[in-house]
C-alpha positions as a Markdown table, in Angstrom:
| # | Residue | x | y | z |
|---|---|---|---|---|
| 1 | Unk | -155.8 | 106.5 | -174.2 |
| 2 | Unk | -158.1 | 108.0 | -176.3 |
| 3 | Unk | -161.5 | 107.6 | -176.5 |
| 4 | Unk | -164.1 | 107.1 | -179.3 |
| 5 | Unk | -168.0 | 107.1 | -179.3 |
| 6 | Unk | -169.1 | 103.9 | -180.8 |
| 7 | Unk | -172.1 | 103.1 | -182.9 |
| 8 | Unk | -173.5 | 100.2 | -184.3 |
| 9 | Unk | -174.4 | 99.8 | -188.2 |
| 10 | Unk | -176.1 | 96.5 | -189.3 |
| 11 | Unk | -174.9 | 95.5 | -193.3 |
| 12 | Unk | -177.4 | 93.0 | -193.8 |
| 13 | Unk | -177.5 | 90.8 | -197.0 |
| 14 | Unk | -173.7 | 92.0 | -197.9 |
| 15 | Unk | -170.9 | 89.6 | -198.1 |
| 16 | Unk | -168.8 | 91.7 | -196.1 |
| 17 | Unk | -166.6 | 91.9 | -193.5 |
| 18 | Unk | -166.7 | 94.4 | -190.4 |
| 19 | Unk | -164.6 | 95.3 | -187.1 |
| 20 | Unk | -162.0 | 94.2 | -184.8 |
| 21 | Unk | -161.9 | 89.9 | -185.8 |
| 22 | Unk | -162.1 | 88.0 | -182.0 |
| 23 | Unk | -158.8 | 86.7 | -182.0 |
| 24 | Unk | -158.8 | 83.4 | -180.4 |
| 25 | Unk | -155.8 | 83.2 | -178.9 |
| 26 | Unk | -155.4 | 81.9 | -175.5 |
| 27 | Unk | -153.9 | 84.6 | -172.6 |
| 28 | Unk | -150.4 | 83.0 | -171.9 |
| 29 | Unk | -148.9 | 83.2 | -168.9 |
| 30 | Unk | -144.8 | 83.4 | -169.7 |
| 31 | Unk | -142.7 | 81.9 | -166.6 |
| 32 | Unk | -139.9 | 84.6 | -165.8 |
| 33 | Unk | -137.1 | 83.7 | -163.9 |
| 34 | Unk | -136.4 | 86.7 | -162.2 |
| 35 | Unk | -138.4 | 87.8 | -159.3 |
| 36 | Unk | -139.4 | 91.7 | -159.2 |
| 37 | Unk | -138.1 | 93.4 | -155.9 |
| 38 | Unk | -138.8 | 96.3 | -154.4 |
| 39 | Unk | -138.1 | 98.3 | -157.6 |
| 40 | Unk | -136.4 | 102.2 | -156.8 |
| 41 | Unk | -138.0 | 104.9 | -158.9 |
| 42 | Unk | -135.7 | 107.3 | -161.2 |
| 43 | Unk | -137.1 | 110.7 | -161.8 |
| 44 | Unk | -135.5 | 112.5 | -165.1 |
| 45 | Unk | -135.8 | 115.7 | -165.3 |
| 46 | Unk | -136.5 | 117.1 | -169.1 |
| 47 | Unk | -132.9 | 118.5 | -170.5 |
| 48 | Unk | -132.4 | 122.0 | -171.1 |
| 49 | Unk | -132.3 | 123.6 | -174.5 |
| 50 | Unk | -132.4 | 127.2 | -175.6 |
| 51 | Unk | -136.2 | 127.9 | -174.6 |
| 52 | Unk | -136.5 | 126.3 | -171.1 |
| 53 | Unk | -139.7 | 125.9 | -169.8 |
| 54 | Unk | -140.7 | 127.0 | -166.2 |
| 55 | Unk | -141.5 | 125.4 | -164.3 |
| 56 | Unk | -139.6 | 122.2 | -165.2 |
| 57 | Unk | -141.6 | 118.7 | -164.8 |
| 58 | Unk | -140.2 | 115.6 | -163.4 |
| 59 | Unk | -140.7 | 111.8 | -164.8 |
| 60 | Unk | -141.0 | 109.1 | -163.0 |
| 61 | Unk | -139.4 | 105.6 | -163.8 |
| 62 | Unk | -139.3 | 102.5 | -162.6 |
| 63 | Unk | -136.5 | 100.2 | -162.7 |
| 64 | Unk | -136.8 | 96.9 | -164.2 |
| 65 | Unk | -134.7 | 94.3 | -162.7 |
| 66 | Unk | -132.5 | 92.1 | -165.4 |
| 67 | Unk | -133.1 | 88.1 | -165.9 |
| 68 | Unk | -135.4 | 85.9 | -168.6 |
| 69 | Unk | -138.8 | 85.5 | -168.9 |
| 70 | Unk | -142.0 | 84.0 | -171.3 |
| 71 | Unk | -142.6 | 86.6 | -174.1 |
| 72 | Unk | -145.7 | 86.1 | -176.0 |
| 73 | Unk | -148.9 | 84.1 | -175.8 |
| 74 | Unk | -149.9 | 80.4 | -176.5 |
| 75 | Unk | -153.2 | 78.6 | -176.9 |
| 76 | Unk | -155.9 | 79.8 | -178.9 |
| 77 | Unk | -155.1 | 83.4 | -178.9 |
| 78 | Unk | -153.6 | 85.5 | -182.1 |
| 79 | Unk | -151.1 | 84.0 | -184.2 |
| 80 | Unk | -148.7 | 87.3 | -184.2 |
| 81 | Unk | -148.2 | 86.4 | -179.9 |
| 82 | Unk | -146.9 | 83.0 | -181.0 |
| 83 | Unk | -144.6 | 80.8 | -180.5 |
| 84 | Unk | -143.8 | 81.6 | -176.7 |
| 85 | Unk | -140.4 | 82.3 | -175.9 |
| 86 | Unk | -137.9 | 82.8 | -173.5 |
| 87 | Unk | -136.2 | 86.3 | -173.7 |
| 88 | Unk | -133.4 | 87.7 | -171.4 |
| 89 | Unk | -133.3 | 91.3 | -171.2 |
| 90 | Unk | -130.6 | 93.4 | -168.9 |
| 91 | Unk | -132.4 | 95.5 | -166.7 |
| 92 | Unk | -133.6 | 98.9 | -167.8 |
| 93 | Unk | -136.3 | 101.8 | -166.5 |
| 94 | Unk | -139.9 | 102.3 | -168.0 |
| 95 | Unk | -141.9 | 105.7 | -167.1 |
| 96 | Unk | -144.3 | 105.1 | -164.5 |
| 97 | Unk | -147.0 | 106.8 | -166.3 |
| 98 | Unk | -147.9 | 107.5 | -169.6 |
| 99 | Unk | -146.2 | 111.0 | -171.0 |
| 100 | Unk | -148.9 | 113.4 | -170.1 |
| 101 | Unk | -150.1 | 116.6 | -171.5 |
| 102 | Unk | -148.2 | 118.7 | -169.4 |
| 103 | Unk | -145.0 | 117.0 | -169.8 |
| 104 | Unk | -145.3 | 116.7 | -173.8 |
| 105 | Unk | -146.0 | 120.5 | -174.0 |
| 106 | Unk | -143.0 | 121.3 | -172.5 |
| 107 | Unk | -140.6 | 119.9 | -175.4 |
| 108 | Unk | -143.5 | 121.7 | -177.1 |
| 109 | Unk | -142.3 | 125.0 | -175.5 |
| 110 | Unk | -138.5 | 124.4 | -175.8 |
| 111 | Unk | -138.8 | 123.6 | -179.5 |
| 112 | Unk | -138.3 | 120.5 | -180.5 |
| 113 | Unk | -141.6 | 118.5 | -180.8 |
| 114 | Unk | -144.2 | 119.1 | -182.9 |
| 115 | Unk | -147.7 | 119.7 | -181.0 |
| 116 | Unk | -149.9 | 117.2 | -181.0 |
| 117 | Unk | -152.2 | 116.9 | -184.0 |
| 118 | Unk | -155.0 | 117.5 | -182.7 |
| 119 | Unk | -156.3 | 119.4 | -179.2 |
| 120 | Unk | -159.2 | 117.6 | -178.2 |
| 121 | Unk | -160.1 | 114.4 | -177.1 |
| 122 | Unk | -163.1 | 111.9 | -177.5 |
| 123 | Unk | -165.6 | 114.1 | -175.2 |
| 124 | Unk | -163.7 | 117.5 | -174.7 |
| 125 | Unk | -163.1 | 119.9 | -177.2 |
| 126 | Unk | -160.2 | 122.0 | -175.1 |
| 127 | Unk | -158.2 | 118.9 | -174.0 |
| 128 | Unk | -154.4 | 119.5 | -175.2 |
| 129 | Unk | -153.1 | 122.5 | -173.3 |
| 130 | Unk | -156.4 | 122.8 | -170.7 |
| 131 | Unk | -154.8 | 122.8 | -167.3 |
| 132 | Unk | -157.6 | 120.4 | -166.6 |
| 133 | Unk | -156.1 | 118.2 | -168.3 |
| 134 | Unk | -152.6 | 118.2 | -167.4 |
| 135 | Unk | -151.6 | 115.3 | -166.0 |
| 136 | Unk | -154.1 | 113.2 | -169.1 |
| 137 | Unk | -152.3 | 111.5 | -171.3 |
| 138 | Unk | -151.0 | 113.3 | -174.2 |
| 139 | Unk | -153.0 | 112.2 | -177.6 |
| 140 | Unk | -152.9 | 112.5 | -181.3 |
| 141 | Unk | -149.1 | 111.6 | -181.1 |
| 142 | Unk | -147.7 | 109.7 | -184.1 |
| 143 | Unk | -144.8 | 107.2 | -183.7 |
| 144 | Unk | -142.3 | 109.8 | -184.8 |
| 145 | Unk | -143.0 | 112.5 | -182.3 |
| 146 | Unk | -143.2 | 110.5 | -179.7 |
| 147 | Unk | -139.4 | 108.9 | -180.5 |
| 148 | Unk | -138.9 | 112.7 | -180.9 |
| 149 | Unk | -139.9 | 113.5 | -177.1 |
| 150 | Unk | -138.2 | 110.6 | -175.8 |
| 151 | Unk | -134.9 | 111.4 | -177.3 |
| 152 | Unk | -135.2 | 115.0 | -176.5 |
| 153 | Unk | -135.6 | 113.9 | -172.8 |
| 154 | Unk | -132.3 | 111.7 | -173.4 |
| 155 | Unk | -134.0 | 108.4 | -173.2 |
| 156 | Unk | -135.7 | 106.0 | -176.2 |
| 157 | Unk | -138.8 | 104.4 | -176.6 |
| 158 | Unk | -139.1 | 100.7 | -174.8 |
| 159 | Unk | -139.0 | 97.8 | -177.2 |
| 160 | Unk | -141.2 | 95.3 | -177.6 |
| 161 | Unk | -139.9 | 93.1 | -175.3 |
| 162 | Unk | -139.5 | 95.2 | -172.5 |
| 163 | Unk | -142.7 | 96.7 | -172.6 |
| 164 | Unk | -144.1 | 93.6 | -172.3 |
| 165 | Unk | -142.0 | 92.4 | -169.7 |
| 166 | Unk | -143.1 | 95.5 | -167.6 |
| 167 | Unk | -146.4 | 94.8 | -167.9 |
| 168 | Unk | -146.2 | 91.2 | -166.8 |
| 169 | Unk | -143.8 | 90.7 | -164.7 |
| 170 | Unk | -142.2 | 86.8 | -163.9 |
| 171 | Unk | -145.7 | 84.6 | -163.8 |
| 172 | Unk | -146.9 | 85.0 | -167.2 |
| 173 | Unk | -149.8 | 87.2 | -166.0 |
| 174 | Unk | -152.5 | 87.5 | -168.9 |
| 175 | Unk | -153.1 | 91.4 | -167.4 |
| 176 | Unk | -150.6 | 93.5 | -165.2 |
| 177 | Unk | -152.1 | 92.8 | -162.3 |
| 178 | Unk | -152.8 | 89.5 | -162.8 |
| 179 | Unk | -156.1 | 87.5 | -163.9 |
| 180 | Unk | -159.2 | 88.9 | -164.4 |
| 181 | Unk | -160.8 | 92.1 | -165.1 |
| 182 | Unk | -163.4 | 94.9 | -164.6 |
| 183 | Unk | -163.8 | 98.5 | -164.5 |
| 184 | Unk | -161.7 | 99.0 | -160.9 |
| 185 | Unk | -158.4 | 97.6 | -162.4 |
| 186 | Unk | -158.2 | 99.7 | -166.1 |
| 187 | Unk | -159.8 | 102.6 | -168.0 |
| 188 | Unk | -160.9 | 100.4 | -171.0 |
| 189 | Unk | -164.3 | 99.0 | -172.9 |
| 190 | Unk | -165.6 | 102.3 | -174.3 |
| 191 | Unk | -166.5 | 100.1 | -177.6 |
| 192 | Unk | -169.1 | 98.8 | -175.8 |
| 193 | Unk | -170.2 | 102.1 | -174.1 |
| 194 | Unk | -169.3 | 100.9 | -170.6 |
| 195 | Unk | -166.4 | 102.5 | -169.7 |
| 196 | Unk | -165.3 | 106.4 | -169.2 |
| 197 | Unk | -165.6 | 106.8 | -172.8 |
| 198 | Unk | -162.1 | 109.1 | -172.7 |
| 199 | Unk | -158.7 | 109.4 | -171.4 |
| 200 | Unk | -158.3 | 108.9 | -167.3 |
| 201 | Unk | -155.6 | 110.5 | -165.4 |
| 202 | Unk | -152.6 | 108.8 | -165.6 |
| 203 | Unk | -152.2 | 106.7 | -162.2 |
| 204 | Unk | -155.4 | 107.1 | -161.7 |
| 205 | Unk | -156.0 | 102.9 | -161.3 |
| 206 | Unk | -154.5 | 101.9 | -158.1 |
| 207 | Unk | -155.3 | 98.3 | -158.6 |
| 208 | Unk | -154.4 | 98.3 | -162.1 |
| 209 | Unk | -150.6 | 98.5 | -161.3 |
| 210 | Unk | -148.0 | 96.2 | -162.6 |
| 211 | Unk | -146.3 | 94.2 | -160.3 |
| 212 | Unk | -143.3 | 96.8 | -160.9 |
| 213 | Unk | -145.5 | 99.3 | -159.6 |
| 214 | Unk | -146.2 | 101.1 | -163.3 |
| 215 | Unk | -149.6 | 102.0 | -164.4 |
| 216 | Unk | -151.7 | 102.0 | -166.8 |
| 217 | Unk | -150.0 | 99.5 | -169.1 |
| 218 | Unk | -153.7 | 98.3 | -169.9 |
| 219 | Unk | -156.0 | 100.5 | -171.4 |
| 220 | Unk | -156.3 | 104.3 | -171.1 |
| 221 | Unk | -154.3 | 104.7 | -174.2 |
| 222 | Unk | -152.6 | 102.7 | -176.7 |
| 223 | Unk | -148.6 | 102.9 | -176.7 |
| 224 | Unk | -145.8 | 103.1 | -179.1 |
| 225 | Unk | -142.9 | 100.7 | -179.2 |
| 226 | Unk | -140.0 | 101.1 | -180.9 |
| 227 | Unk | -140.1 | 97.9 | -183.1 |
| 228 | Unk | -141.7 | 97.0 | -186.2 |
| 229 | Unk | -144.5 | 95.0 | -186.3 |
| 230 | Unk | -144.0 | 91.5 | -188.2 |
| 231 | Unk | -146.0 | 89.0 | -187.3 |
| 232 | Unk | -143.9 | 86.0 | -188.1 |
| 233 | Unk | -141.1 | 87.6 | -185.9 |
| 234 | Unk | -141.5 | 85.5 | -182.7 |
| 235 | Unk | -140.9 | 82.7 | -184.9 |
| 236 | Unk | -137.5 | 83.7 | -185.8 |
| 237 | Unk | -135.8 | 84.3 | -182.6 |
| 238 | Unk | -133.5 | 81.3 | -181.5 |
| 239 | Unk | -133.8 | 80.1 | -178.1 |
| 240 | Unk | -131.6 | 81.6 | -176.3 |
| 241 | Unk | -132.6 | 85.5 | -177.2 |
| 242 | Unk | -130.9 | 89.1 | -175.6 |
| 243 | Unk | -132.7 | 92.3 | -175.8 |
| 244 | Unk | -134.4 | 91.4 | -179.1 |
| 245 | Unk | -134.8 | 94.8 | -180.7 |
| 246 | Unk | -137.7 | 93.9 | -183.2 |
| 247 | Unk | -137.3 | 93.4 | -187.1 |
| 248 | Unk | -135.1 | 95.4 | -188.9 |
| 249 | Unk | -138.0 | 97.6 | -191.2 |
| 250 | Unk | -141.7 | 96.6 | -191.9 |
| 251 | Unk | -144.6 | 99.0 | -192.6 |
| 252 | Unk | -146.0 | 99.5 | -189.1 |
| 253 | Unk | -144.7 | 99.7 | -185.8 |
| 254 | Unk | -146.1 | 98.1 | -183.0 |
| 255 | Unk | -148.8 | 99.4 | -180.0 |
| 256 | Unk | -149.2 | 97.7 | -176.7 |
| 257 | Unk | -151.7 | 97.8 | -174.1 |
| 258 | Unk | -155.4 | 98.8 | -175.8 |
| 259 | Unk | -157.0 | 102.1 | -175.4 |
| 260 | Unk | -160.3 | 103.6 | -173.3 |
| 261 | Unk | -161.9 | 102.1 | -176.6 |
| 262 | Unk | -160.6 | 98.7 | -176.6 |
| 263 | Unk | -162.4 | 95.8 | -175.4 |
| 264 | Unk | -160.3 | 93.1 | -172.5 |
| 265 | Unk | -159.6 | 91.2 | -175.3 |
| 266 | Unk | -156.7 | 93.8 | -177.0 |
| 267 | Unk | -156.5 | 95.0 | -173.1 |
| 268 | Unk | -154.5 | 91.3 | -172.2 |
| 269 | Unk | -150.4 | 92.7 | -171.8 |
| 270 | Unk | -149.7 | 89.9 | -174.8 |
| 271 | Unk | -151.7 | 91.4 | -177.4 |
| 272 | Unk | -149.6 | 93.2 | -180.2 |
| 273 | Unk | -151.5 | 95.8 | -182.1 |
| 274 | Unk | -150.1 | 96.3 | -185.4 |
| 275 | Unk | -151.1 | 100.2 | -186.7 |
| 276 | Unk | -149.5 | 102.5 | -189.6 |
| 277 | Unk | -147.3 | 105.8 | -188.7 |
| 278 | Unk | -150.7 | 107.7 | -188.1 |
| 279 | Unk | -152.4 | 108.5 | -184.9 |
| 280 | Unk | -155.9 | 109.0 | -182.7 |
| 281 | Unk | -157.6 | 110.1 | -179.6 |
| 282 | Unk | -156.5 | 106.4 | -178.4 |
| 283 | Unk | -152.7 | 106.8 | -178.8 |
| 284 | Unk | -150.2 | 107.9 | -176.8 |
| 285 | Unk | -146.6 | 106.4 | -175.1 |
| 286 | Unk | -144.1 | 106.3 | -172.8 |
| 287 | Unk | -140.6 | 106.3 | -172.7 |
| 288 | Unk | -137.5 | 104.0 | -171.3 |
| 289 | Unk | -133.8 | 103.7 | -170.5 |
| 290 | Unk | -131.2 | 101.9 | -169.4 |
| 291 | Unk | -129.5 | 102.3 | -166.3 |
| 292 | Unk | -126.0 | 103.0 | -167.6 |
| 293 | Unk | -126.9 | 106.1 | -169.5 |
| 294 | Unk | -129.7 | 107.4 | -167.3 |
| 295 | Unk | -127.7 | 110.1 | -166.2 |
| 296 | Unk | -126.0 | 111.2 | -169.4 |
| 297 | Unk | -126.3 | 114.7 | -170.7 |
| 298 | Unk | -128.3 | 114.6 | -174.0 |
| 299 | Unk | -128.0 | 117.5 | -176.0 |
| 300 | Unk | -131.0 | 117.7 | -178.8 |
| 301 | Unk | -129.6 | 118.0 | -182.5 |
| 302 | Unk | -132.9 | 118.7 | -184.1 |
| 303 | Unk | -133.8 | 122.2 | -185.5 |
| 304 | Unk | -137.0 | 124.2 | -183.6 |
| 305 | Unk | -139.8 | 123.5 | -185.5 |
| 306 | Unk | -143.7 | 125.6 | -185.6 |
| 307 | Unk | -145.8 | 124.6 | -183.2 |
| 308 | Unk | -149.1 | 123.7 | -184.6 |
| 309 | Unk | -152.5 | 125.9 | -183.0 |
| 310 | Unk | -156.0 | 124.4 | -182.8 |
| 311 | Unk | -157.0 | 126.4 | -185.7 |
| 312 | Unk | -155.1 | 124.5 | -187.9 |
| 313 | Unk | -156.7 | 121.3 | -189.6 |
| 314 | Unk | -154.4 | 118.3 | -189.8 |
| 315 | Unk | -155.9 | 115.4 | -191.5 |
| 316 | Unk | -155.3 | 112.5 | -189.4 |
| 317 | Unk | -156.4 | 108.8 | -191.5 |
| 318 | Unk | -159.0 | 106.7 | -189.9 |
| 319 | Unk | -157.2 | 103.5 | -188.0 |
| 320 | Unk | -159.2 | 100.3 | -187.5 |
| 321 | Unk | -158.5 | 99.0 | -184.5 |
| 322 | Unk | -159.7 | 95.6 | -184.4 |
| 323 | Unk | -162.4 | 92.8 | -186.3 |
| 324 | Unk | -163.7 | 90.4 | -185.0 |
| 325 | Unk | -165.5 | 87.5 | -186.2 |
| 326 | Unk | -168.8 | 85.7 | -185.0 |
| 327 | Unk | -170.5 | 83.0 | -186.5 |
| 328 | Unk | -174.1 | 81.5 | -186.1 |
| 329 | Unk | -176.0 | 79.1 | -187.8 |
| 330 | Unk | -179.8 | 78.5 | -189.5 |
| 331 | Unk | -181.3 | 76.0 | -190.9 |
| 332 | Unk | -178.1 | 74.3 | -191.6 |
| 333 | Unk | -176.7 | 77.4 | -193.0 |
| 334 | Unk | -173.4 | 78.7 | -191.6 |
| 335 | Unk | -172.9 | 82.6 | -191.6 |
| 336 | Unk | -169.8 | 84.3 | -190.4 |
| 337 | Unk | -170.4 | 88.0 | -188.7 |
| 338 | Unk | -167.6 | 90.9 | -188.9 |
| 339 | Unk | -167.4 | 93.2 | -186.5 |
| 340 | Unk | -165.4 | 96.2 | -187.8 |
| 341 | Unk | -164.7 | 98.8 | -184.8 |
| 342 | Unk | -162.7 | 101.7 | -186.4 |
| 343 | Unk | -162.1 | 105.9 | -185.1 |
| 344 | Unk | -161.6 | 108.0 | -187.3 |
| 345 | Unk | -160.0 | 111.3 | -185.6 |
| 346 | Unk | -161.8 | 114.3 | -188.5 |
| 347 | Unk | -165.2 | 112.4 | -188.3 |
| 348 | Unk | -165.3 | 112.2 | -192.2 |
| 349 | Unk | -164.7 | 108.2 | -192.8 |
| 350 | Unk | -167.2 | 107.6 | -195.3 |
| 351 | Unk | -166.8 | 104.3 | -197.4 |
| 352 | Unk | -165.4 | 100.8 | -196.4 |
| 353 | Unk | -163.3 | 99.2 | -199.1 |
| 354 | Unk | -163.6 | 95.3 | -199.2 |
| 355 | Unk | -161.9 | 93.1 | -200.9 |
| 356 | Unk | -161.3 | 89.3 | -202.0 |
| 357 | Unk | -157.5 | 87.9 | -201.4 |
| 358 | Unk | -158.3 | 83.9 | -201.9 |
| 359 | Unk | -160.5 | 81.1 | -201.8 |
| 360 | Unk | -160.3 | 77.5 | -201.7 |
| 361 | Unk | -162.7 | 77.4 | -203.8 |
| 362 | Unk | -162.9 | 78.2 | -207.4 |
| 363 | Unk | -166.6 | 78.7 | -208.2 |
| 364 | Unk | -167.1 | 81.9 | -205.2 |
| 365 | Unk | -168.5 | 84.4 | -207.3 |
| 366 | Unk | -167.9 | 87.8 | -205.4 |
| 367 | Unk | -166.6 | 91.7 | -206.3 |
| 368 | Unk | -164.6 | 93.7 | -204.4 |
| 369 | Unk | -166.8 | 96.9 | -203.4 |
| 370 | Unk | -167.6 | 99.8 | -201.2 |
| 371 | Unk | -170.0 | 100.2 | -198.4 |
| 372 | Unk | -171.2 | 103.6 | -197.7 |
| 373 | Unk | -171.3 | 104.6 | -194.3 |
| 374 | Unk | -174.6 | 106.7 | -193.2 |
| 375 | Unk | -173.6 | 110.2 | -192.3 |
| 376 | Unk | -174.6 | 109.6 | -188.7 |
| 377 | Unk | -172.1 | 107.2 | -188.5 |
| 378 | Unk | -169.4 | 109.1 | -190.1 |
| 379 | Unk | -168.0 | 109.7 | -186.6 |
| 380 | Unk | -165.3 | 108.1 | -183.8 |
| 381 | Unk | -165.6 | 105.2 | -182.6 |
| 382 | Unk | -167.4 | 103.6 | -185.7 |
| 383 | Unk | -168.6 | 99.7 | -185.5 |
| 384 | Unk | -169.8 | 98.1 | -188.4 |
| 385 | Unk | -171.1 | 94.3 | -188.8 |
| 386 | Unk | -171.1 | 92.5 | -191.9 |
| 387 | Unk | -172.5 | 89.2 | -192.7 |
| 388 | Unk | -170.9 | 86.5 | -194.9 |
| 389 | Unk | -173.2 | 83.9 | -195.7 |
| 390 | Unk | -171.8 | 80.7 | -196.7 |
| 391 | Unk | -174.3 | 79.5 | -198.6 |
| 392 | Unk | -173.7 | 75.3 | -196.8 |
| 393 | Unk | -170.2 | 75.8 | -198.7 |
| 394 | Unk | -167.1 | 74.3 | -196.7 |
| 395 | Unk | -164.4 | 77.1 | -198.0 |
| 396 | Unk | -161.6 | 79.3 | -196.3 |
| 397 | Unk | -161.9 | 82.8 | -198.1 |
| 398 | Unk | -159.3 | 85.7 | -197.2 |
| 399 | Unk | -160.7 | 89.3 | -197.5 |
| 400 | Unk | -158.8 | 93.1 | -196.8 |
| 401 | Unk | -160.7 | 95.5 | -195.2 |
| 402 | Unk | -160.0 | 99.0 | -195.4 |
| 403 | Unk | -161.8 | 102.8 | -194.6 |
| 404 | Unk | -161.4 | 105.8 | -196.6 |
| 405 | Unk | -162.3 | 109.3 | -195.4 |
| 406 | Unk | -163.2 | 112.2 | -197.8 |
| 407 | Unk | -159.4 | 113.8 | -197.9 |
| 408 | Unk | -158.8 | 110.7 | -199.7 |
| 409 | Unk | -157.1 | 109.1 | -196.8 |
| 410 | Unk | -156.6 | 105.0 | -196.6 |
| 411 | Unk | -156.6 | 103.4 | -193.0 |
| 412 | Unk | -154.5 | 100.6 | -192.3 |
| 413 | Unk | -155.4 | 97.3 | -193.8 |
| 414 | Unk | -156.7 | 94.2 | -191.8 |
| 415 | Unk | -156.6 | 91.2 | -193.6 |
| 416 | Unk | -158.5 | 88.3 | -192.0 |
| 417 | Unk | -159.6 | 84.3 | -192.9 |
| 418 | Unk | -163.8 | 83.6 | -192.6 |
| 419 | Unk | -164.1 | 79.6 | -192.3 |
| 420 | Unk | -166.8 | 78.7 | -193.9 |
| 421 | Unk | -167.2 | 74.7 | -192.3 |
């Protein structure tokens, strides 16, 4: 995943909100009732098309053995993991790894996928089309081209459910390789400037496999899934479910697995991150199939398309990534603190937009506004912390968070609850 340098802005005296909220939901642990066996590896080669690259990569992909398991994450831990479930999903193949740079360029060469939209990465300037940086996990991809790849190569993207079920395995496992974690098992943490601080290697975390044997399904870089992210939709599903497939349209589409950037909380294989069609030096994906059409012949429909060259300037939106909230108390008084942790891929995020959604109670006095954000910080990897002081008030209020950049792009909204008791 991509990585982001963080640095730390302190609002004081604002009612504000800031970063990624601490979600306080508890790391479940889904019981799956089908035991993972010595699981054979597929490799796919990339179809041909008119412009065939040389030489031709393979992909590696693990099969995923059929049978019901515990989807989703109970406890104290965010409400979009719950209600835990029991899904049953026929057995399909996941890419070992994470689609790399080398593999991505070659549906780059043949035509058919747009290059990524931007060529660097958090700490190298040459990193998209370096032979350095090969077998890295390709970046800047947004949801789109990365269902593009996959279909080119004949497969899909995973959903939801068997993403997660990949990661976790059959013993509700908070992280693929069980409980507990530290820098040996994943490439993640760079918020807090004590990880690599970029993209690893793909594979490059023995002990971070899943119990499948696929890696780095936490951290390194966030991936796409095919669904659509709705955070009620766990709810919905009866109790007997089959290869749930998502909702049928929403506004975002969903990312598992947390980025070089992401702290172990969005790192846990539950966590669903919920981001708009646009991309980052944190996002990338991997593909899947099912066994019955593994070895079809796909023939790709779409027309050849310009491949994009470093020189050009794509304006890629800011994404937040995550807030999370902190409270502490004075002299009796209660006041709530925002983290805001945000990357914005052109460096020229420059104002926070805040505003008020409810209250529960009438008299709260406060505008909606903008917060400046000091040129120095106007960079990846942003963190900002607000403070919200509730005055000895007992109140709920709701407030939407939101960064703009100077091409008059809007991230993604986060809307989040302070409790003010």
């Amino acid at each position: 995943m991509l990585r982001i340098a963080s640095f730390l802005l302190i609002l004081l005296g604002c009612n504000f909100l800031q970063a990624a909220p601490e979600l306080t939901s508890t790391p479940l642990s889904p019981t799956l009732t089908d035991t993972p066996t010595n699981t054979p590896a597929l490799t796919i080669t990339p179809l041909s098309s008119t412009a065939t690259p040389s030489p031709t990569p393979t992909v590696e992909m693990i099969l995923v053995p059929a049978g019901e398991y515990k989807m989703g994450q109970g406890g104290g831990f965010n409400e979009a993991e719950k209600p835990v479930h029991i899904v049953y999903l026929d057995a399909f193949y996941i890419d070992q790894y994470e689609v790399t740079n080398a593999l991505y360029k070659t549906c780059v060469d043949a035509g058919f996928c747009q290059s990524p939209l931007d060529f660097s990465s958090a700490a190298h300037s040459r990193y998209y089309g370096n032979p350095e940086f090969d077998n890295y996990p390709v970046i800047y991809i947004d949801w789109d081209m990365a269902r593009t790849y996959c279909e080119w190569r004949g497969v899909r993207l995973p959903t939801e459910a068997e993403w997660e079920k990949a990661a976790r395995s059959t013993d509700q496992r908070t992280y693929p390789w069980g409980e507990g974690i530290d820098l040996t098992y994943a490439n993640y943490d760079g918020l807090n400037q004590r990880g690599v601080g970029d993209t690893t290697a793909v594979g490059n975390y023995e002990k971070g496999r899943s119990e499948y044997g696929v890696y780095d399904m936490a951290g390194n870089v966030w991936e796409w899934v095919a669904d659509w992210f709705d955070k009620e939709y766990y709810g919905t599903l009866g109790a007997d479910t089959v290869n749930p497939q998502g909702p049928a349209s929403g506004e975002n589409h969903v990312m598992r697995g947390g980025s070089w950037f992401s702290t172990d909380y969005y790192v846990r294989s539950a966590f669903r991150g919920k981001f708009p069609a646009s991309t980052g030096n944190t996002v990338g994906f991997r593909c899947a199939d099912s066994p019955d059409t593994s070895t079809q012949t796909y023939t790709p429909t779409p027309q050849p398309i310009a491949t994009l060259t470093p020189e050009i300037q794509v304006s890629v939106a800011p994404v937040i990534e995550s807030v999370n909230l902190r409270s502490e108390t004075s002299a009796g008084s209660l006041t709530v603190l925002q983290d805001i942790s945000f990357h914005d891929p052109q460096g020229d995020a420059y104002k926070v937009h805040y505003e008020i959604v409810s209250a529960t109670v009438t008299d709260l006095q406060v505008d909606d506004g903008m917060i400046d954000i000091p040129a120095q910080q106007q960079k990846t990897g942003v963190m900002i912390t607000g403070r919200w002081n509730c005055g000895g008030g007992k109140y709920d209020v709701t407030l939407r968070v939101t960064v703009l950049d100077r091409n008059g792009n809007r991230s993604n909204v986060i809307e989040y609850t302070l409790n003010c008791k």
